[in-house]
ROLUMLUM-21330 format. One record per residue (C-alpha): residue in one letter; z, x, y. Coordinates in steps of 0.02 Angstrom, whole numbers, padded with zeros to 5 digits, always signed. Layout:
BEGIN
aZXY
...
//
This chain:
BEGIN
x+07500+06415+02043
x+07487+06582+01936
x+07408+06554+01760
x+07432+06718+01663
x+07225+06758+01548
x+07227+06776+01393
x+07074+06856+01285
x+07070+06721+01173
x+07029+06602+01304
x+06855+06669+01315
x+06720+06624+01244
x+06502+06611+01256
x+06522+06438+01334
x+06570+06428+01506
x+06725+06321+01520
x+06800+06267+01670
x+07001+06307+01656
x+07059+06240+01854
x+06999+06158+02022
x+07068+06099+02171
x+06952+06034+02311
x+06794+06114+02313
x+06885+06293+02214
x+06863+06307+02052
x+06888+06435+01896
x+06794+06469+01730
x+06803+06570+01594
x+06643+06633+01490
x+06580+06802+01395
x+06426+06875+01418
x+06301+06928+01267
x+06359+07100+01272
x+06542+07010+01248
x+06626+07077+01409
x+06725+06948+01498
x+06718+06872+01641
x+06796+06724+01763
x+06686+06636+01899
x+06774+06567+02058
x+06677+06446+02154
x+06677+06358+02328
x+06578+06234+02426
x+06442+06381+02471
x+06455+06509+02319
x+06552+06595+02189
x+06606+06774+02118
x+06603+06833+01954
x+06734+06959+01902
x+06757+07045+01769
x+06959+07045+01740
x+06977+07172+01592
x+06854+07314+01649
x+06900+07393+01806
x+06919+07197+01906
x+06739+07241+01952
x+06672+07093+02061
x+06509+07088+01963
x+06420+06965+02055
x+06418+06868+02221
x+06335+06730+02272
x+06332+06631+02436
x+06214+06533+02530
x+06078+06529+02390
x+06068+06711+02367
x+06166+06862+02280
x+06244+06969+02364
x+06240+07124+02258
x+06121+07279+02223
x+05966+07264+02103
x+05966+07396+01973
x+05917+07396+01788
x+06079+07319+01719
x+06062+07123+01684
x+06231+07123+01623
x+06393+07212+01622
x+06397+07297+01449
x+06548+07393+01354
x+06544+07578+01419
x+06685+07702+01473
x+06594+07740+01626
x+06520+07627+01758
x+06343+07733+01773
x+06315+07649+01603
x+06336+07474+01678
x+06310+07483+01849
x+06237+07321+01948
x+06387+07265+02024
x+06437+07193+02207
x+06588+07265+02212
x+06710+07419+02101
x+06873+07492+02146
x+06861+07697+02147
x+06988+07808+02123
x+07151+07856+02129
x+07189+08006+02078
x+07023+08078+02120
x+06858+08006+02185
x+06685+08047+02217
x+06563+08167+02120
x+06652+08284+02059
x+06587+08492+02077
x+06572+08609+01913
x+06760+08665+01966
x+06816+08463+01952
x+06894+08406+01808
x+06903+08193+01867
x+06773+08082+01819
x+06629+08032+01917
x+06725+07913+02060
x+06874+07923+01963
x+06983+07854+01823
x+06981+07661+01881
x+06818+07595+01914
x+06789+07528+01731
x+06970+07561+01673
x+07023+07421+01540
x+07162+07344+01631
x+07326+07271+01543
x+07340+07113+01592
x+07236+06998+01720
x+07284+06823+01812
x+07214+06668+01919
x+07311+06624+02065
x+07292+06466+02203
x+07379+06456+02360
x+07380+06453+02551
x+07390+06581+02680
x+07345+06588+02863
x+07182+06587+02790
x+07183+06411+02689
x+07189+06378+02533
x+07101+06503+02405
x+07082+06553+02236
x+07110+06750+02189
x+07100+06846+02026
x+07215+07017+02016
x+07276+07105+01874
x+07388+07249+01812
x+07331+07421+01773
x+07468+07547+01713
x+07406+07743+01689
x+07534+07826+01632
x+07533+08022+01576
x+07659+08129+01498
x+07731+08251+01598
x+07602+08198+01746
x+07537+08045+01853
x+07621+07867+01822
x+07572+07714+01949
x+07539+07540+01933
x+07370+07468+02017
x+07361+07291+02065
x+07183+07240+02130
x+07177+07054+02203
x+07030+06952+02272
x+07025+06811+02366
x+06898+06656+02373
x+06939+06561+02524
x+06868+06362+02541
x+06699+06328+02617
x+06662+06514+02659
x+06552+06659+02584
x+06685+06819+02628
x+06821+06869+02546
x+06994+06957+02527
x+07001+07131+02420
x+07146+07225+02412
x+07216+07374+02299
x+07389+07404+02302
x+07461+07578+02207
x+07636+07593+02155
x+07691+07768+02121
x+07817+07751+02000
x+07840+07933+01975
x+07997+08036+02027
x+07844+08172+02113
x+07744+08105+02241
x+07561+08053+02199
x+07398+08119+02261
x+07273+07978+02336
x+07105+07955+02343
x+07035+07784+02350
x+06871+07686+02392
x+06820+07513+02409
x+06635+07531+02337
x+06520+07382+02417
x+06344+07354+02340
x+06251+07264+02451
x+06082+07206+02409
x+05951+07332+02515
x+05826+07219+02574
x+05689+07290+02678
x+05681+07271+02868
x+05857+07189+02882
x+05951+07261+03026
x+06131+07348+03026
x+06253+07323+03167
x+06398+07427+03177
x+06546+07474+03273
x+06477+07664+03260
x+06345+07756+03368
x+06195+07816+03278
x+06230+08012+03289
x+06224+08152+03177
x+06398+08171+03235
x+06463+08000+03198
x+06336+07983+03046
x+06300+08149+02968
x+06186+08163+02824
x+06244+08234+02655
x+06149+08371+02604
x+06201+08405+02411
x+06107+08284+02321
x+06156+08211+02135
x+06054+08277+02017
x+06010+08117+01907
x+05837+08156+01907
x+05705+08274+02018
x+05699+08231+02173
x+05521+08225+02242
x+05464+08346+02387
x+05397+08186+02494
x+05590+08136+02501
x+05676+08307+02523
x+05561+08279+02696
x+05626+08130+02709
x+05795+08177+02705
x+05778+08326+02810
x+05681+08196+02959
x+05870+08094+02916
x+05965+08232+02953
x+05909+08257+03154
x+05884+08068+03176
x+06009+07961+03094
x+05917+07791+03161
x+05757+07829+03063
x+05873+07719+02910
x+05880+07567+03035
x+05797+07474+02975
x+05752+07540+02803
x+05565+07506+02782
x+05466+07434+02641
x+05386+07599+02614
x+05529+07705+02629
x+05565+07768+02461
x+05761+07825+02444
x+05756+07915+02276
x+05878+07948+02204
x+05975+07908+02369
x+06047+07964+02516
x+06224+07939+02572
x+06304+07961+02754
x+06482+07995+02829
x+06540+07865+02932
x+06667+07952+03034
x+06768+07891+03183
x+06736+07706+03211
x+06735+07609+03372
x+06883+07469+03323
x+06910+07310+03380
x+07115+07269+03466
x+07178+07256+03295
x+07094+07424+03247
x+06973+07342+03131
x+06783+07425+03103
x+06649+07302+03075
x+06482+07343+03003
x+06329+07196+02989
x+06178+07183+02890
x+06056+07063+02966
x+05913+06975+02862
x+05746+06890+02913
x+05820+06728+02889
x+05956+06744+03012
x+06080+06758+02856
x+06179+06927+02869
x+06306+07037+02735
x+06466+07073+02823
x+06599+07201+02802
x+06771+07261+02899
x+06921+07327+02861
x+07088+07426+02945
x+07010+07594+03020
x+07177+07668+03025
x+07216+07650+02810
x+07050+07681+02771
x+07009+07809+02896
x+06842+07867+02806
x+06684+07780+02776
x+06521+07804+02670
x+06356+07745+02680
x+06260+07741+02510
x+06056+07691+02494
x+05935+07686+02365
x+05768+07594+02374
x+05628+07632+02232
x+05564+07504+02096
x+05706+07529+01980
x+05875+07533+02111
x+05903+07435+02273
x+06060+07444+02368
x+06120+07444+02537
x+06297+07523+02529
x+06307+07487+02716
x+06481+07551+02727
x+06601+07606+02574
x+06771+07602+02661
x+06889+07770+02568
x+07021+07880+02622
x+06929+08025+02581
x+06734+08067+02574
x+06646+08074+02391
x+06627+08248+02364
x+06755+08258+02243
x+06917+08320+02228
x+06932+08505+02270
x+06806+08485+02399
x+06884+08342+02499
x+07064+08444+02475
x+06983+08567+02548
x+06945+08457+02690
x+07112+08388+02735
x+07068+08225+02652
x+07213+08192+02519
x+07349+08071+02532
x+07490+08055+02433
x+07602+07916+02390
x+07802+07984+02404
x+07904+07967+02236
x+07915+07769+02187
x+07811+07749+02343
x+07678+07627+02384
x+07512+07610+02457
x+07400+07456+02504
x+07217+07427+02574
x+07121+07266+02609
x+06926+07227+02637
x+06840+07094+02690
x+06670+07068+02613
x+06532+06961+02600
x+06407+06838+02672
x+06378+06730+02841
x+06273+06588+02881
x+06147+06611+03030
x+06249+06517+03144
x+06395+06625+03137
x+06292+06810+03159
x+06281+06783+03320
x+06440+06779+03369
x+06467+06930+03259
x+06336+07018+03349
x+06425+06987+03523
x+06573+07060+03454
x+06504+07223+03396
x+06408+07249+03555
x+06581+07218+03643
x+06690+07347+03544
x+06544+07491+03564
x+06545+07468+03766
x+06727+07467+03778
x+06735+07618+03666
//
């Protein structure tokens, strides 16, 4: 079943629009009138935002959200995301990504992670998986004499579980071939003295510090020490302390993963209640990771891994790196995440896993 949004089917009451079994799929508009479509299951639900960037705003499973704590209460109309930024879960990119240097010209992460998108759509079905309910949606960009691809970001809510499917395909529909840079940008929650398990060892060279910092505001001297104490021991940010004051943040490489027999990395965030965040993802498309934290009284978030193809440095830096792709002419290119929360009993397990792919290697 494929049933094709429209605008006018929005409005400030929540309606209900389709359900099957415990899924189910409503429509409503916030205050500040940006719409959005809730998927639900037995243990949760996701709240997307179809017309402005397919941002998964929200996340909820097993009684709690998922996603970071910052000023926002709501999505609100903007043409960048730093103007409404509380979400679990944007799409960064294509044609360039990251913060950009005075010699950039792209946007901060890009032109898609609040792009207004053309057209948006509810599917149910069955894979492999089970049965599930997904929300994708067409984005065309399209410049004379330049860049034209089609984006087609899909999520899936699978029955009776709190993870789900995100993928971004890119269609490059031009006769030149198409530069690439691309990052799946998961907010977790930060929540103080929960534990991260990784398929990763917990070295400068594996998890190197960045040194440039953003300017949004001053940073203060007590966390330039902090950062420079960081930067010769990595494992100082496991677990990140109720004290520990990340302002305005600090961000990691995640390079060269330990991968499970499918080549899959696997990253964990454990909480006091045995509950745990859960990310992982094909090291071999998305070959580069980030790590992104803040923790002071306005911003929490645990961006325990951001899979990319490319670091966020911007543009010209990352060229400069080797870390372009490109799509060939009327090529394609796909990526899938999985993302989101597990009950207590099934971190264990989890747990045993990770341990297992570090000692073989």
């Amino acid at each position: 079943m494929k049933l094709d949004l429209q605008k006018r089917f929005f409005s400030n009451k929540e309606e209900k629009i389709f359900s099957a079994g415990n899924l189910s799929a409503s429509l409503f508009k916030y205050k500040s009138g940006i719409k959005a479509v809730r998927l639900k299951n037995e243990v949760g639900y996701i709240v997307v935002l179809p017309y402005n960037g397919q941002m998964i705003w929200d996340a909820f499973f097993y009684d709690r959200s998922l996603k970071m704590n910052t000023t926002f209460t709501q999505p609100v109309p903007s043409k960048g995301f730093r103007h409404t930024y509380g979400c679990y879960l944007m799409h960064c990119g294509l044609l360039a990504m990251g913060c950009p240097s005075i010699d950039d010209t792209h946007e901060h992460h890009g032109e898609i992670p609040y792009a207004d998108y053309d057209s948006a759509s509810i599917i149910y079905d069955k894979d492999e998986e089970g049965n599930y309910l997904a929300i994708t949606g067409i984005l065309e960009y399209n410049l004379s004499f330049g860049d034209h691809y089609i984006a087609r970001p899909i999520v899936k809510l699978y029955e009776n579980s709190g993870m789900l499917e995100v993928s971004m395909s890119v269609d490059n529909l031009s006769r030149q071939p198409m530069d690439l840079m691309y990052m799946c940008h998961v907010n977790n929650n930060l929540i103080p003295n929960s534990k991260i398990f990784q398929t990763l060892d917990w070295d400068i060279e594996h998890m190197p510090v960045r040194v440039s910092i953003p300017q949004y505001n001053e940073p203060d001297p007590d966390f330039l020490k902090l950062v420079e104490q960081i930067q010769k021991d990595v494992k100082l940010t496991n677990p990140v302390k109720e004290e520990d004051l990340y302002d305005p943040e600090i961000v990691c490489f995640l390079r060269n993963p330990n991968v499970d027999e499918d080549g899959f990395a696997h990253f964990l965030y454990v909480h006091s209640d045995g509950s745990a965040d859960y990310t992982n993802y094909d090291a071999s498309i998305l070959n580069r990771g980030v790590r992104w934290m803040v923790h002071h009284s306005d911003w929490q978030s645990m961006g325990m891994v951001l899979p990319a193809t490319a670091e966020p440095e911007g543009y010209l830096t990352e060229k400069a790196k080797g870390n372009l792709r490109s799509i060939d002419a009327h090529g394609s290119f796909i990526a899938t995440v999985n993302c989101g929360a597990l009950p207590p009993d099934k971190v264990n397990g989890i747990v045993e896993k990770i341990q297992k792919i570090n000692k073989r290697g």
